[in-house]
C-alpha atoms as one frame of an Amber mdcrd trajectory, in Angstrom:
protein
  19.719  27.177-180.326  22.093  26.243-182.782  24.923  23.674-181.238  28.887
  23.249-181.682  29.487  19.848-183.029  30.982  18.462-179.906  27.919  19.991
-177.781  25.738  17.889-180.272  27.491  15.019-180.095  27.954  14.821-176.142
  24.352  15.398-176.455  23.406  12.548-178.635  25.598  10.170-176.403  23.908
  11.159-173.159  20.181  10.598-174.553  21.607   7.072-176.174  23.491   5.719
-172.841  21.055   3.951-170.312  19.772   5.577-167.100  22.001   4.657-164.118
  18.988   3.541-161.474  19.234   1.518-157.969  19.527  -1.551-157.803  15.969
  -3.825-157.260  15.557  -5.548-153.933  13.575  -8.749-154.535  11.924  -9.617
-151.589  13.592 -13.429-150.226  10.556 -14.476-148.055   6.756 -13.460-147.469
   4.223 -13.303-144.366   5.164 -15.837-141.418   3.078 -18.871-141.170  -0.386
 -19.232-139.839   0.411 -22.329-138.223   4.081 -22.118-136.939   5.331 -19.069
-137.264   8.682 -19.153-139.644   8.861 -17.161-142.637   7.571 -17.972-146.170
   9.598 -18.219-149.001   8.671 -16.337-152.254   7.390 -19.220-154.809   6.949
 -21.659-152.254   3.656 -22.270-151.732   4.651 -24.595-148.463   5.930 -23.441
-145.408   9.933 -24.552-145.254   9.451 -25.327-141.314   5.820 -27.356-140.880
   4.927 -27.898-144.696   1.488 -26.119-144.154  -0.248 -24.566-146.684  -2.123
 -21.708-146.360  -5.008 -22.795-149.244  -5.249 -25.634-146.659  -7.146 -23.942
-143.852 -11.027 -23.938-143.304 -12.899 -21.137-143.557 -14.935 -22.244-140.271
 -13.247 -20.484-137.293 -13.594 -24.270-135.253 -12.674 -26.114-138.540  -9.836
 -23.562-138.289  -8.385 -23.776-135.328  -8.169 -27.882-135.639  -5.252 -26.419
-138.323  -3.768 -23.510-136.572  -4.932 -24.261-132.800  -5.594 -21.453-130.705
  -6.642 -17.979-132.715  -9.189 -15.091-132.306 -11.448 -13.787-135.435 -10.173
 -10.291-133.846  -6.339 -10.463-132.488  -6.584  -7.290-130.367  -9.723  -8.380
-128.603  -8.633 -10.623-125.840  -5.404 -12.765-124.985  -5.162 -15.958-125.481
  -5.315 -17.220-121.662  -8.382 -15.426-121.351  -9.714 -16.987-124.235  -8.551
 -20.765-122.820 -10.344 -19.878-119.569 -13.769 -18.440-121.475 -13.872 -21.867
-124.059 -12.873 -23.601-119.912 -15.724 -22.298-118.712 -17.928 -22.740-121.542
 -17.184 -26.209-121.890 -17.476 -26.676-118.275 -21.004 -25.544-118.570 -22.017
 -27.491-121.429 -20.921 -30.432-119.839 -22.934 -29.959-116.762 -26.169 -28.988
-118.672 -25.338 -31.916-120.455 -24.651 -33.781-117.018 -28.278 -32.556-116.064
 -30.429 -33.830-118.608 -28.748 -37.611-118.112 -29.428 -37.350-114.541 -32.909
 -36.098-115.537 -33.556 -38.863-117.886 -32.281 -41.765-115.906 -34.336 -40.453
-112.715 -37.805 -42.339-112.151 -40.486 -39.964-113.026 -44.149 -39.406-113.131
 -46.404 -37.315-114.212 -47.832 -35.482-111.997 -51.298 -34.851-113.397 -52.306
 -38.610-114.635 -49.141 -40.614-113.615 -48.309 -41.708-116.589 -44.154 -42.255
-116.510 -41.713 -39.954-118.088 -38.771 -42.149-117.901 -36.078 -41.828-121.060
 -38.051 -38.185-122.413 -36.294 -35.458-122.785 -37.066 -32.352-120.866 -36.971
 -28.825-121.087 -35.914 -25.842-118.777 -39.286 -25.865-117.686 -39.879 -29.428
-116.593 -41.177 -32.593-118.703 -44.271 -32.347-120.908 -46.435 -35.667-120.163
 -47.697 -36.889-123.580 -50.518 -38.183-122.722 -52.552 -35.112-120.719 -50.084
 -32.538-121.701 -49.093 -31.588-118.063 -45.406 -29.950-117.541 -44.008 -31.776
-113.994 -41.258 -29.859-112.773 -38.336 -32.462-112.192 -35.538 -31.416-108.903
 -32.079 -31.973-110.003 -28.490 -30.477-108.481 -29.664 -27.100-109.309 -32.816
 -27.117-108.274 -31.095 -28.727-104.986 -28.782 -25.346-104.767 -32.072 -23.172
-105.214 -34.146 -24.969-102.406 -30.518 -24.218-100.178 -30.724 -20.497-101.162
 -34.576 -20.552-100.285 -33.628 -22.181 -96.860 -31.453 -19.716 -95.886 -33.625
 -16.425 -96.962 -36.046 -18.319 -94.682 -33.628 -18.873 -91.742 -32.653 -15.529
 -92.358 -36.342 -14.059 -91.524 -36.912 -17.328 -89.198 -34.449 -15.945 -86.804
 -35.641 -12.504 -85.597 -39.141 -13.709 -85.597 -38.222 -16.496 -83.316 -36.565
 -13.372 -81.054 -39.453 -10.880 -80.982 -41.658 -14.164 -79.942 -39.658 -15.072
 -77.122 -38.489 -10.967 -76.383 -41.665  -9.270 -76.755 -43.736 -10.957 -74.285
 -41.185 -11.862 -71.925 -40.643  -8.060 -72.037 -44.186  -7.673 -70.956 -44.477
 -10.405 -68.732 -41.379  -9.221 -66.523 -42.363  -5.531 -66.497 -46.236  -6.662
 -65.522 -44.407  -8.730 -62.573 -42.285  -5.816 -61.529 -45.645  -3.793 -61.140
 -47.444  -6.182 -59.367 -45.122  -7.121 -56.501 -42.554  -4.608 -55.982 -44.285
  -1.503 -57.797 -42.571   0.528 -59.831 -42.036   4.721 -61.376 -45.313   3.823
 -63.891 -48.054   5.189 -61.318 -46.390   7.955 -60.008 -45.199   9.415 -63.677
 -48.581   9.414 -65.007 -50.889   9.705 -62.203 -52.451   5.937 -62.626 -51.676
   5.697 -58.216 -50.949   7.885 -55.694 -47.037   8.457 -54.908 -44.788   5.977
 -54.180 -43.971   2.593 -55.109 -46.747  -0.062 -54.330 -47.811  -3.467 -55.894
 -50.962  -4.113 -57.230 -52.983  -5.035 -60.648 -53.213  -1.894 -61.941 -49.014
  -1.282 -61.163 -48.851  -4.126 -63.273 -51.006  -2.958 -65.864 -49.194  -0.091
 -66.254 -45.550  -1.356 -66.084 -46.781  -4.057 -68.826 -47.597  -0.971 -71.098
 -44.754   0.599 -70.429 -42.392  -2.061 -70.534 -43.429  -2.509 -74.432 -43.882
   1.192 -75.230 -40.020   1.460 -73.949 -39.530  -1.593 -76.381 -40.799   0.492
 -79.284 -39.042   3.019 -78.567 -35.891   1.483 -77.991 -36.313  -0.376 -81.437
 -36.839   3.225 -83.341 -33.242   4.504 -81.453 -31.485   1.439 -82.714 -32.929
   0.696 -86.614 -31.910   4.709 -86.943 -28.965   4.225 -85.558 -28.004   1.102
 -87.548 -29.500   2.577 -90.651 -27.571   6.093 -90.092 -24.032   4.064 -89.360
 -24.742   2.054 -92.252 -25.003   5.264 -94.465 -21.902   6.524 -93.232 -19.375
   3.798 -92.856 -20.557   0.259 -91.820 -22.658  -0.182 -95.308 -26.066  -1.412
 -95.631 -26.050  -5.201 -96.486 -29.871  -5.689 -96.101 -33.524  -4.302 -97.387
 -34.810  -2.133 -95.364 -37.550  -4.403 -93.956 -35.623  -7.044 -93.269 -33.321
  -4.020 -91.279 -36.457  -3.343 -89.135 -37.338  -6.735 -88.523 -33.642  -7.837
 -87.232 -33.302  -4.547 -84.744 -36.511  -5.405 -83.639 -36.014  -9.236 -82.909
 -32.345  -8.219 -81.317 -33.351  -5.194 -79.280 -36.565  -7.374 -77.628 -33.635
  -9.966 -77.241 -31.094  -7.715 -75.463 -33.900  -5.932 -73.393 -35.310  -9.326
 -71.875 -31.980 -10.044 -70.920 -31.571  -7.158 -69.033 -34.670  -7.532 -67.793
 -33.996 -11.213 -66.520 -30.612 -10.201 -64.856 -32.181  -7.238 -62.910 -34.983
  -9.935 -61.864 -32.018 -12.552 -60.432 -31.696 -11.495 -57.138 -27.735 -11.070
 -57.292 -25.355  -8.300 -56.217 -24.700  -6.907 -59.978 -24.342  -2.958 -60.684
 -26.754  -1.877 -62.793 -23.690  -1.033 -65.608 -22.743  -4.886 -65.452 -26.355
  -6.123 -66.439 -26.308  -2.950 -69.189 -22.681  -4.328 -70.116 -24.542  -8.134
 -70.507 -27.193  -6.925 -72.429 -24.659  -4.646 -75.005 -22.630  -7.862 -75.676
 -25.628  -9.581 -76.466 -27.235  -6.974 -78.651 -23.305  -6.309 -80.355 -23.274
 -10.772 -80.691 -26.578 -10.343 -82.828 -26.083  -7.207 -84.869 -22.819  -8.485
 -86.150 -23.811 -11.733 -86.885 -27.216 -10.317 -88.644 -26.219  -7.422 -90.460
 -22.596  -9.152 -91.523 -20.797  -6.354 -89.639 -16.924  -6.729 -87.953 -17.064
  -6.639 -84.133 -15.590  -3.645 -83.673 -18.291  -1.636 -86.072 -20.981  -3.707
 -84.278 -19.814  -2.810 -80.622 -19.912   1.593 -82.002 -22.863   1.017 -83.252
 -23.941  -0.214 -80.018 -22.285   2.105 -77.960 -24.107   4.380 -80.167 -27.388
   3.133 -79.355 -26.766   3.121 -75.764 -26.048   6.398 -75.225 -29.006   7.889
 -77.220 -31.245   5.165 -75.035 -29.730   6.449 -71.883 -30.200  10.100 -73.128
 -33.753   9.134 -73.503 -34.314   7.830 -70.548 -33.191  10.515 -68.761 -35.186
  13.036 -70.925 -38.395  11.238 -69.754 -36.888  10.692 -66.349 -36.773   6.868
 -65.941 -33.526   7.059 -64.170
């Protein structure tokens, strides 16, 4: 299109002025320091604050942190107090591995196949390798110390019930075979072994003997169910369940001899205050074996009790 001369020349002025843009904004500083934190000026290549130099820095993360102190390879992954307290414990084992082997090598030692000494070697997790036959001789040091403790314990652990079903089994026997013999007792007229009525004698004895350890096994089948059923449902099982079996068994042949040997004593008790004596006892044992609070271990006995009694009174004992 054809244009008036003052069109055209407005025109030709507007394409010739300069382009009106904003203004630039040069950046004053760059990323903070590595090592201290303040702000980096642009063209400086030190850091106004510490005078460190980024160029300066290891590429090793330990050379690294010698420069910068305390830093992770990923920021996000864990704080820094956590990471103190892992390199803590860390060094803390280091040093007593480190702690082990001295008191390794500075212990007197001999080989156990040929004799020959092992003084100043070094050892391995496994024990020190004689050079002479080629034997490895374990060596005991703390932790071996701490293992033989745990081993101890496991024992005294098992030692303990055992030690009850040798004294509560046949003192179980022995008092229900003396029962029989000189006062008598139900076992002849239940099952037909004497005539009725109560009357001493060997076979009385015998038979209360038999009975007095088939009630045992009984008894101990009422209370590991019981124990194991609480255990399910509240109290928590803290135990295999051998060593379950073998702790009810050792503490019910406990708790029954002790009834047995207060019914024996020739004093005016109730029947309910020897029961009573015996509960405590088996409730003193249960808590302390299966880790239970006194209060779970007296239910649990209760429990026990009451499905004894029941059975007692099924078979007509009492």
């Amino acid at each position: 299109m054809p244009l008036c001369p003052a069109c055209a020349g407005a025109r030709t002025a507007a394409m010739s002025a300069p382009i009106a843009i904003s203004p630039l904004e040069v950046e004053t500083h760059r990323a903070p320091c590595l090592k201290c934190g303040t702000p980096q000026q642009v063209g400086v290549p030190r850091c106004p604050n510490c005078g460190h130099t980024p160029g300066e820095v290891p590429l090793a993360p330990d050379k690294a942190r010698e420069v910068l102190g305390d830093f992770d390879e990923d920021p996000d992954a864990t704080r820094s107090n956590e990471r103190s307290r892992q390199r803590n414990r860390e060094e803390k084992a280091r040093a007593r591995e480190s702690q082990r082997l001295k008191d390794v090598a500075a212990r007197e030692t001999s080989c156990s196949g040929c004799g020959y000494s092992l003084r100043g070697l070094k050892g391995g997790p496994d024990g020190f390798t004689c050079p002479e036959c080629g034997v490895v001789t374990k060596v005991f040091v703390r932790a071996d110390q701490h293992l033989q403790t745990s081993l101890e314990i496991a024992r005294s652990t098992v030692r303990k019930p055992l030690l009850f079903l040798a004294c509560g089994v046949p003192g179980v026997v022995l008092l229900s075979g003396a029962k029989g013999w000189i006062v008598g007792g139900m076992a002849g007229s239940m099952y037909g072994f004497i005539g009725p009525g109560p009357k001493g004698g060997l076979i009385e004895a015998a038979a209360n003997a038999g009975l007095g350890l088939l009630w045992l096994i009984v008894a101990w089948v009422v209370a590991m169910t019981t124990v194991l059923v609480c255990g399910l449902i509240w109290t928590g099982v803290n135990t295999t369940f051998r060593l379950m079996a073998l702790q009810t068994a050792g503490i019910m042949s406990l708790a029954t001899l002790t009834f047995l040997l207060l019914a024996a004593i020739p004093l005016p008790l109730p029947m309910w205050v020897i029961a009573s004596i015996a509960g405590v006892v088996y409730a003193w044992q249960l808590s302390d074996a299966q880790d239970l609070f006194g209060q779970d271990a007296a239910i649990v006995t209760g429990i026990t009790g009451f499905v004894l009694i029941m059975v007692r009174l099924g078979v007509g004992l009492i």
